[in-house]
Every structure is written in C-alpha cells, then in structure tokens.
N, C-alpha and C positions, 0 to 999 in steps of 0.2 A: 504494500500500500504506500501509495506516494502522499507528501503531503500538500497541500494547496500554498500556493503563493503568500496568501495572508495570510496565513497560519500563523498566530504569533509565536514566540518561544516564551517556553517553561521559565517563566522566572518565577516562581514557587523551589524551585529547589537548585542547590549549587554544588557544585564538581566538589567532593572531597580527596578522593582518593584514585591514581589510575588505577588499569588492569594489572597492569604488573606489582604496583604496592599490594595490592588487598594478595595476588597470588603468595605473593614474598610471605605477608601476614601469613595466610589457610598453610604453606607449607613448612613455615619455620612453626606454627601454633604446633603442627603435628607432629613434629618430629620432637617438641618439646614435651609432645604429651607420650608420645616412645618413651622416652628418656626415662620420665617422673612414672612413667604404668611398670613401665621395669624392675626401676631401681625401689617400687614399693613390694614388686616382687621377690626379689634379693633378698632384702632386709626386715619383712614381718614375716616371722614363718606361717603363721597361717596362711598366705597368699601364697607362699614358699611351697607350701604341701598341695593347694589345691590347683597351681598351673603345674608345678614337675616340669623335667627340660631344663633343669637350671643353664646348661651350655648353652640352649639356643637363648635363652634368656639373657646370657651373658651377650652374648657375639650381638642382639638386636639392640643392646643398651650399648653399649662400644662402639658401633658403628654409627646408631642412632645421633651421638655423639658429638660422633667426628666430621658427619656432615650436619650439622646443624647449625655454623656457621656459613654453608655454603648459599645459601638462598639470600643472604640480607648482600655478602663479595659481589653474587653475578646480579645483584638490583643496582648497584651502583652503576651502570651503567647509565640507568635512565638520570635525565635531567631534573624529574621531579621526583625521585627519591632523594636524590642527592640532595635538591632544597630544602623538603622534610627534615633530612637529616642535620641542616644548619641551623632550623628552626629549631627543632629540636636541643639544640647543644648552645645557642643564645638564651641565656636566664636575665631576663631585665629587671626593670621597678617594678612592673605590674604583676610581673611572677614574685617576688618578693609580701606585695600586699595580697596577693591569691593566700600564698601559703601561712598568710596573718590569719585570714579569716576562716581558713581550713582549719588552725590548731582553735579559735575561738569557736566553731562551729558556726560563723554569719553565713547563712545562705541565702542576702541579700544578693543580689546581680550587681549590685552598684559597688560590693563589698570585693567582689572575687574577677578582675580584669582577666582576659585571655585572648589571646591572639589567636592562630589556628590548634595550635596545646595549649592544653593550660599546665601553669607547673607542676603539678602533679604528675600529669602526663610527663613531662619531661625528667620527672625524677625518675619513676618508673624506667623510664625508656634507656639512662646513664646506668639505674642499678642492676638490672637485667645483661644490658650487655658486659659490663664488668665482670657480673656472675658468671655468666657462660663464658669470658676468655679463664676465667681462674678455674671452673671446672674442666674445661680444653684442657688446661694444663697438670691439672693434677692427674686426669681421668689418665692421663697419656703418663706420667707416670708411675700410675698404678699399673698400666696395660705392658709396659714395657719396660719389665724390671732390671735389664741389665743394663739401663742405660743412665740409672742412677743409686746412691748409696742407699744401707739400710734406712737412714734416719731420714730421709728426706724424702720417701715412699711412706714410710711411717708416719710423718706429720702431712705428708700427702692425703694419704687416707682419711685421717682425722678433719682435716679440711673441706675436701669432699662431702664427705658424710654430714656435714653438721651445716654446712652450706647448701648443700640436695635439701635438706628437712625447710632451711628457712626460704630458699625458692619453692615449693611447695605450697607455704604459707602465703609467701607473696600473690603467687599467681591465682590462689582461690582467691584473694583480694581482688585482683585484677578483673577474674573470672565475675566474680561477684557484683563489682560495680558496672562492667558491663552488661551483664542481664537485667540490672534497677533502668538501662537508658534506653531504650528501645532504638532510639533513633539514632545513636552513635552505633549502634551494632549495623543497622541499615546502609550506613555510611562505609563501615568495612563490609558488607556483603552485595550493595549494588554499585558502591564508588559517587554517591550522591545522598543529599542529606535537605533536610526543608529550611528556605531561608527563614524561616521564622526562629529555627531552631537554633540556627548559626546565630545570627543577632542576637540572642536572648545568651546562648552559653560561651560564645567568641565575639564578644563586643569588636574587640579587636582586629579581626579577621578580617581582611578584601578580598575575597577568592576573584 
C-alpha cells in the first residue's frame, strides 16, 4: 500500500533507537541471560541436580562469555551507536540534579532533567560494562589456568563469584524498572517511542 501525497507524517511518535541498536540490545540481553541461567546452574545445587550436564553447562557459560562483548565491538560501526555511546559517557548538571531527586525520591518532572538518558541510565550503562570487562577477565582466568599463578586465579574466583551474585541483582533492577515503563520497553522493541512521552520523561531531548 502506497501512501497519498498529503498524507501527513507521524508526529505523534519519534525515532528512539535504530535497527541495529535495539539488535545489539535483544542479543547482548541474551547472551547475558546464558551467562546469569548458567552460572545459577553451577552454583545452587538444586539447579545443579535438576539440569545435570554440568560440562555442557560449563562450555555454554565460557563461551557464553567470551562473546558477549562481541555485539556492542561490531555496533560500533554505526554512526548512531556510536553517538549513544557519547551521550551516554557525558554526565552534566542536569544528571547531577536527576540523581538529587532520585536519592530524595521527587518524582516531580520539573525535579528530574534528562536528555535522551537520564542518569540513571547512564550509571547503569558505565556499571554494567565495567562489570562485564572485569568478569572477561577473571572468567579467562579461571578458564585458562596455566596462564597464571595460584593466587591470582584464587582471588580471580573470589571476584567472579561475588560480582556474578551483584550483576544479578543489578539486572533484576534493571529488568524490573523496565517492565513499571511500558513505553520505554516499546522504544527498545519497535525503535520508536510517543512524543508525548519523550517531553514528559527527556525534557531535554531533540530527537
């Protein structure tokens, strides 16, 4: 179906995300949820006795892993991730007075400024990929032990393990506050979001 000449355009809703980000998103979320279904396998024996396969269990958490930095490397290519990502890593005054009114709990609009993140968002977004380089790096040497000392496999582990438990926590967080927003979930699953919604929760924003 074609559209007619005057047809006007959709200004009711505006470009959040392209094709490629929300992908990046669906396959880096999944692979994180390998990781976290795994490693709850490993470590609660109950889950332990009722999947069994601890080897294949092992090898899809390990691997799981090891590409799960690969989706965010080959998104870098596009132009608008890559702006995301400056957006992202710029904390201004208005993220400052955002995160005032977050620890007060003001859920005034006029209290909590945001541009296309708000800082929250961007905390998230700094603590997450931190996490995941420091568990890259332990994960790699717990996997490949001759490639360093006993002691530092040892607090490898220790590392690992207790940082797995608090990304867990985090991401039900995460998980959590996405399901209260309906329409930011919309925004990662059609790449468009209502401008009524953008004004009201990204003051800030020009899309």
């Amino acid at each position: 179906m074609t559209l007619r000449a005057d047809t006007p355009p959709d200004t009711a809703h505006v470009r959040r995300f392209t094709t490629l980000q929300r992908w990046t998103h669906r396959t880096t979320a999944a692979l994180m949820a390998i990781c976290v279904v795994t490693a709850a396998c490993l470590y609660v024996p109950q889950l332990a006795e009722l999947v069994g396969r601890r080897a294949l269990v092992v090898t899809l958490h390990q691997w799981a892993g090891l590409v799960l930095p690969v989706p965010v490397l080959a998104a870098l290519a596009s132009r608008a991730f890559r702006a995301d990502l400056g957006r992202l890593n710029r904390f201004g005054p208005h993220d400052r007075t955002w995160l005032r009114a977050a620890l007060h709990r003001d859920k005034r609009r006029s209290s909590r400024p945001a541009a296309k993140f708000n800082a929250g968002q961007k905390l998230y977004a700094a603590w997450i990929a931190g996490a995941t380089l420091v568990m890259l790096a332990t994960g790699l040497m717990m996997w490949f032990t001759h490639l360093t000392p006993l002691l530092w496999r040892t607090s490898a582990t220790f590392v690992h393990d207790w940082l797995a438990l608090t990304i867990g926590i985090v991401l039900a967080g995460h998980i959590g506050m996405a399901l209260a927003d309906p329409e930011s979930r919309r925004g990662m699953r059609t790449g468009s979001v209502s401008r009524e919604w953008a004004e009201r929760q990204h003051t800030l924003w020009r899309p």
